[in-house]
N, C-alpha and C positions, 0 to 999 in steps of 0.2 A: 677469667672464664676459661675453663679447660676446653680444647680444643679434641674433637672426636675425630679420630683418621679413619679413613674410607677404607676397606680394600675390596674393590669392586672387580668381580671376576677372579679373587686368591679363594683359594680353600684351605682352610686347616689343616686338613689330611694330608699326609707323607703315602705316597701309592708307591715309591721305590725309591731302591739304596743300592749302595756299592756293595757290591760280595767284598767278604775277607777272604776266601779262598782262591788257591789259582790253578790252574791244568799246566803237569809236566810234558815232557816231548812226549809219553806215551798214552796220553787224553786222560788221565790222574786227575780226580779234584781231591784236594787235600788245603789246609792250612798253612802243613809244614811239610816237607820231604827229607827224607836222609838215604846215605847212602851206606852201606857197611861195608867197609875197609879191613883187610888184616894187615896189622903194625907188629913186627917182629923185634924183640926188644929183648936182650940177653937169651938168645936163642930160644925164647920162647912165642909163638902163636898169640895174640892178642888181637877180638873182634870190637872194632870202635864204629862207630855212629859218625858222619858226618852230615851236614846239614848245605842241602844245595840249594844254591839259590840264583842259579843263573838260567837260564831258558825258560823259567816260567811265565807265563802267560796268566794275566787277573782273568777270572768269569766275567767282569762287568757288573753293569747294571741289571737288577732282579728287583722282580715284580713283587710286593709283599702279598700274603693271604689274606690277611685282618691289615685295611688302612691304619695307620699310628696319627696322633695328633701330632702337631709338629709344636718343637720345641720355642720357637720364636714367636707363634702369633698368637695374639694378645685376643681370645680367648674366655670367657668365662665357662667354667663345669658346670658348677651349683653356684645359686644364691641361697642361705640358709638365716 
């Protein structure tokens, strides 16, 4: 006999998540930040890209707009 598990008080819906984005020392929200550099290389001028990654700060946790179903609870959509 299959046993039916309770979840008394869970909801399905996911109401928030982690940002992927983070704020630079200057209140910046971005994904990624760089920096441009000039690299002088047989006397010539050259502008590179680099990628900082230190004093960032994550946003945190964020509210969604549209609740999401979550991915682990057991769930029926449709019966058909």
């Amino acid at each position: 006999m299959a046993r039916v598990r309770s979840f008394t008080g869970a909801t399905p819906f996911v109401l928030t998540r982690r940002s992927s984005l983070y704020f630079d020392e200057d209140g910046d929200l971005a994904h990624e930040f760089y920096e441009e550099t000039i690299v002088t290389k047989n006397g010539r001028k050259k502008a590179k890209l680099k990628r900082i990654q230190k004093n960032l700060t994550p946003q945190g946790i964020i509210k969604l707009e549209i609740p999401c179903i979550h991915v682990d609870f057991p769930v029926v959509l449709c019966e058909a």
